[in-house]
N, C-alpha and C positions, 0 to 999 in steps of 0.2 A: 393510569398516568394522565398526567393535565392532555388539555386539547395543543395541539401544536401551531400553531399561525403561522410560519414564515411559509408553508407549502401552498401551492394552488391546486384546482381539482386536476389542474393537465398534469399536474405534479404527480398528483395518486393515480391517474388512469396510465403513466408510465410505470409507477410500482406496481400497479396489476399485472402489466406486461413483465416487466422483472422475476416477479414471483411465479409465474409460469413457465418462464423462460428457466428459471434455476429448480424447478420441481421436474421438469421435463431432462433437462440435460447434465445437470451436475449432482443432483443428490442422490440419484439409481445409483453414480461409477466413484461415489467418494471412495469407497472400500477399496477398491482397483487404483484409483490414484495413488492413495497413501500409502499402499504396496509397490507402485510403479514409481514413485517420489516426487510424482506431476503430472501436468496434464498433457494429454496432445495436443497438439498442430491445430488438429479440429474442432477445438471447442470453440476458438477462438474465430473462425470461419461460422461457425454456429449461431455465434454472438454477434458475429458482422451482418448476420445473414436478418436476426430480429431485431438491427439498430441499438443495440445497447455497445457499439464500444465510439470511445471519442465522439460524447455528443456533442462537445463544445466548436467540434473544428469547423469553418464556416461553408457554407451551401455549395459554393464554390471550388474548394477541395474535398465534396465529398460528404462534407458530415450536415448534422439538422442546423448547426449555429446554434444550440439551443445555450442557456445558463446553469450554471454552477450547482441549480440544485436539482436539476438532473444527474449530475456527477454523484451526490449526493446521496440520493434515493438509493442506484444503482451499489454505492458503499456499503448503507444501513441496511439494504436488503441481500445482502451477498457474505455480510459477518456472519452471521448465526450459520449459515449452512455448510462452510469449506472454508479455504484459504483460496479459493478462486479471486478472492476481492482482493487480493495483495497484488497478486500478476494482472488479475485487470486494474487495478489504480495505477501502477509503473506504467501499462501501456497503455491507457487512455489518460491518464493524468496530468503524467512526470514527463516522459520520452514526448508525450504530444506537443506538453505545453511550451517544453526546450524551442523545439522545432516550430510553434506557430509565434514564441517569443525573440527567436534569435538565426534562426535559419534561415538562406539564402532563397528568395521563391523557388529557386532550379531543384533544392532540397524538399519545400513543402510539395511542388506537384507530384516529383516523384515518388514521396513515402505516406504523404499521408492521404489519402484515397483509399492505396494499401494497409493503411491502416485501420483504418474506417471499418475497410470491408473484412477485416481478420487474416487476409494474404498475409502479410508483413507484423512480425509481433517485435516488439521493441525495446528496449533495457537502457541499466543506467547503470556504469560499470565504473564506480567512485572508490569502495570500500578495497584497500589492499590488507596483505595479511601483518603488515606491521602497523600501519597506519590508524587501522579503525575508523573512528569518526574525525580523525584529525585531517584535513584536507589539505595543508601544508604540507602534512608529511610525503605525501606520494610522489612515490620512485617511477611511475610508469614515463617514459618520455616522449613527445612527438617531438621531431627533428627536422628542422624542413631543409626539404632540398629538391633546389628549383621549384618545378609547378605542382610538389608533394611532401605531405608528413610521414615523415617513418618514422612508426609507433611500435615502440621497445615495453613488455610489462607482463603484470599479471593481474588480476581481479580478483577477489575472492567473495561469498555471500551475494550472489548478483541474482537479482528477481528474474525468471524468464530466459537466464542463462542457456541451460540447455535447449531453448526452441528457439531464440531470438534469433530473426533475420536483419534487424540493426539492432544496434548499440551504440549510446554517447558516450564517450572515453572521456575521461577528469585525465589529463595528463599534464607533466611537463615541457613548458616549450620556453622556459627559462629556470633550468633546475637552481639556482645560485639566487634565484629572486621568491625565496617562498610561497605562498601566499600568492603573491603579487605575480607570479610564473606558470600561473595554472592555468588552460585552456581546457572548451570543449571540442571534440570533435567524433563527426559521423561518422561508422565504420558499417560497410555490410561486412558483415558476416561470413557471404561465402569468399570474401578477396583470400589470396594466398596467404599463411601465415596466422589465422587463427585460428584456434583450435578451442573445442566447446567440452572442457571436464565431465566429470559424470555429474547427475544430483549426488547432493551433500545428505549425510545420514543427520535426519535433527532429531532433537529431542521430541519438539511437536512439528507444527503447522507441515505435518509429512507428505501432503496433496500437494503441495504450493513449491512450485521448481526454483530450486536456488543450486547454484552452480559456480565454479569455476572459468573462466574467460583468460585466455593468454596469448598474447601480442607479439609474432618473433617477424621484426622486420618488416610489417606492414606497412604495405605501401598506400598513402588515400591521395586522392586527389586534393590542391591547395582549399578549392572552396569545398571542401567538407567541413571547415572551422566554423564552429558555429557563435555568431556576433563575432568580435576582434581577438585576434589574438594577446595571449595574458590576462583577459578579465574573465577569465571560467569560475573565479571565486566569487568574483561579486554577482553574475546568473545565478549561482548555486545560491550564495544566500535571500538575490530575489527571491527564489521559488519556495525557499523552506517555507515560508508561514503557510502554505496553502499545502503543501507535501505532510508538513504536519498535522494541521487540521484535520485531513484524508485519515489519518490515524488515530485521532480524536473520537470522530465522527464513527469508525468502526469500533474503537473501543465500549462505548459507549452502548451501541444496536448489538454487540456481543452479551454486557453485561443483562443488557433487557433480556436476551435470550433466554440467559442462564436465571434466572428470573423468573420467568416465566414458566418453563420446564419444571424448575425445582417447584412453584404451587403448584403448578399441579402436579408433581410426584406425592407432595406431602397429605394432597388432598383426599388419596387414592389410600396409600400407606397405612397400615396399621400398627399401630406397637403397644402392647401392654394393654390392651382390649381396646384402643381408641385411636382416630388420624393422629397422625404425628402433627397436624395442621391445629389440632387443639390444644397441644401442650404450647404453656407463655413462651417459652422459651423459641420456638419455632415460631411464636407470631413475633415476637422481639427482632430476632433477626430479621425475618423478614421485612417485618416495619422499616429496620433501620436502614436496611437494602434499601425500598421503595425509594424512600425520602431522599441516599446521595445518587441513585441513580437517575431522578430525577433531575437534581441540583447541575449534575453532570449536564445532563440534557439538555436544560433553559441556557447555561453558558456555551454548551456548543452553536445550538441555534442562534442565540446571540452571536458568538465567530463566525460564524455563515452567514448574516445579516452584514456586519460588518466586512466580509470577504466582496459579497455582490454588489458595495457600495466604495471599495477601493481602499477601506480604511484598516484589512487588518495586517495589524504590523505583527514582528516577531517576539515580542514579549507577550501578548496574548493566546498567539499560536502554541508557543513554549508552555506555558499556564492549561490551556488544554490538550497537550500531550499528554505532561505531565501526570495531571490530577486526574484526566480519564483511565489512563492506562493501569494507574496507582491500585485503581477505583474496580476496574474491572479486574486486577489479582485478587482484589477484597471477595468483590462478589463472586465470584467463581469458587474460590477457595470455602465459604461460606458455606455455597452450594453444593458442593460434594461432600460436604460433614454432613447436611440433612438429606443426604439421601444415602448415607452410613456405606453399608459395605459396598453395595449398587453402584454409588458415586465413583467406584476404584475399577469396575467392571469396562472396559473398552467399548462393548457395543452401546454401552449409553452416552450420548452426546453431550451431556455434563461433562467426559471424562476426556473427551478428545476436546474438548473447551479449558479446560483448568491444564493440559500444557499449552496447548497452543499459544494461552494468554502471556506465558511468560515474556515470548520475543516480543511482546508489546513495548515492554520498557527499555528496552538495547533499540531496536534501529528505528530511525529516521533520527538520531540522535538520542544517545543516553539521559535516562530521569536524571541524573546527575549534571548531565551538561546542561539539561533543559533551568534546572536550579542555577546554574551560574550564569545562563545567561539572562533569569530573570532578575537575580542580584545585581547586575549592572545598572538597572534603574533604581536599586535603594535609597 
């Protein structure tokens, strides 16, 4: 693959520390997670403990203040091995950036410290079971009364669900005003009244905790609302482009993965007296791999370039969601036809890659939604 430029050497001598960090702690217990449906408590203290969570949050709460491609590294070094990198993007990424974007100071000292240091894990609790990706539609409501919300609902598909000590709730605090009625607001966890589902049985990404969240009569405090109330939709669409990107950005260091693995599986491989690495057909592919997962590549870095100078917007974000995520069902799917029956085998990593990849294209917004809301600028 080309040499990369947008990284600096403090850049790589944080992926060193990454890469040790995730060869030491999560790639022994992947087996135990995917059977448990997630991680524990601890890993996430683990993480707090060798500075990889919430680097961006500033010195002063806690974190390095470092920039976005720190964020970054930690992403592309975290695909190929688990779904760890989903639950840590929600709680150093998503849940952070809510909170150092729109949260009351009384809100940032109290959680994010705790978050920093892996005490406190954190969610984003948007998707309902009728709704989807439609953020109008949700039923969930906060109701205020006096110096408090009481928050009626349910959640479903929520990252970090079963461990999170908060959660930012997408709810109703004008149900008659769509759209324009939707607020966010902090919830711990332990207040009376929620209660935390089991994990969800998926098809893939079986490490990575996703859960149920349900709201009966919670009561929060008035400044729990995070920024004013009714404008929870237009936060939420601030943060997509970079929410998106986050998924981009992994899709992408997945497909390298599977890439990877597969030459050298092929190279290894014999069939019919010779590597399978020699038949054209196995370099065709290949080739063809290289070349978009490349093209992948140069456009993400490009949206990270554009991210750390203020300018990327949501149609470009949308464009690499999209094309990576497309990009990595290609190459995945690729890869487990050249590595024939092996590729279908479990214990090969090829094979918990080629499902995992599917939830690519469903959340952080459907490749379908992503197409229409690229259409809007035709």
């Amino acid at each position: 693959m080309m040499k990369r430029e947008i990284f600096q050497p403090e850049h790589e001598l944080f992926r060193e520390t990454v890469r040790r960090f995730l060869q030491a702690e999560v790639v022994p217990h992947i087996e135990r997670w995917e059977t448990r449906g997630g991680f524990e408590h601890s890993l996430f203290q683990a993480a707090g403990a060798a500075g990889l969570l919430c680097p961006t949050v500033p010195e002063a709460l806690g974190g390095a203040g470092a920039d976005l491609l720190y964020s970054a590294v930690l992403l592309e070094e975290a695909a190929p091995h688990s779904n760890f990198g989903l639950s840590l993007t929600m709680h150093s990424e998503i849940v952070t950036n809510y909170l150092l974007h729109f949260a009351g100071e009384h809100l940032q000292h109290r959680w994010l410290p705790r978050m920093v240091s892996g005490e406190a894990i954190g969610a984003l609790a948007m998707t309902e079971p009728g709704a989807g990706s439609d953020v109008k539609s949700v039923r969930t409501t906060a109701v205020r009364d006096g110096d408090a919300y009481v928050i009626n609902g349910s959640k479903t598909f929520i990252s970090n669900a079963t461990v999170c000590d908060l959660v930012i709730v997408v709810a109703k605090t004008d149900p008659a005003a769509g759209a324009k009625g939707v607020s966010l607001l902090l919830v711990d966890t332990a207040l009376p009244g929620v209660r935390k589902g089991q994990p969800l049985k998926k098809m893939g990404l079986k490490s990575q905790d996703t859960g149920e969240l349900f709201f009966e009569n919670v009561r929060v405090p008035a400044d729990s609302l995070l920024g004013e109330e009714n404008q929870g939709f237009v936060y939420l669409m601030r943060e997509l482009p970079w929410e998106r990107l986050q998924i981009a950005i992994s899709a992408i260091a997945a497909a390298e993965a599977a890439y990877r693995w597969t030459l050298d599986y092929v190279r290894e491989r014999k069939a019919f007296g010779q590597v399978v690495a020699d038949f054209q057909n196995t370099r065709f592919v290949l080739a063809e791999l290289k070349t978009e997962i490349q093209i992948g590549r140069i456009f993400v870095d490009h949206c990270l370039a554009l991210l750390l100078r203020g300018e990327l917007d949501a149609q470009a974000a949308s464009m690499a969601k999209y094309w990576t995520t497309d990009l990595q069902g290609k190459v995945v799917d690729a890869c487990v036809q050249l590595h024939g029956g092996y590729g279908f085998m479990a214990e090969y990593p090829i094979a918990r890659a080629y499902v995992d990849a599917r939830a690519q294209r469903i959340y952080g917004g459907t490749n379908e939604i992503m197409k229409e809301l690229i259409a809007r600028n035709l």
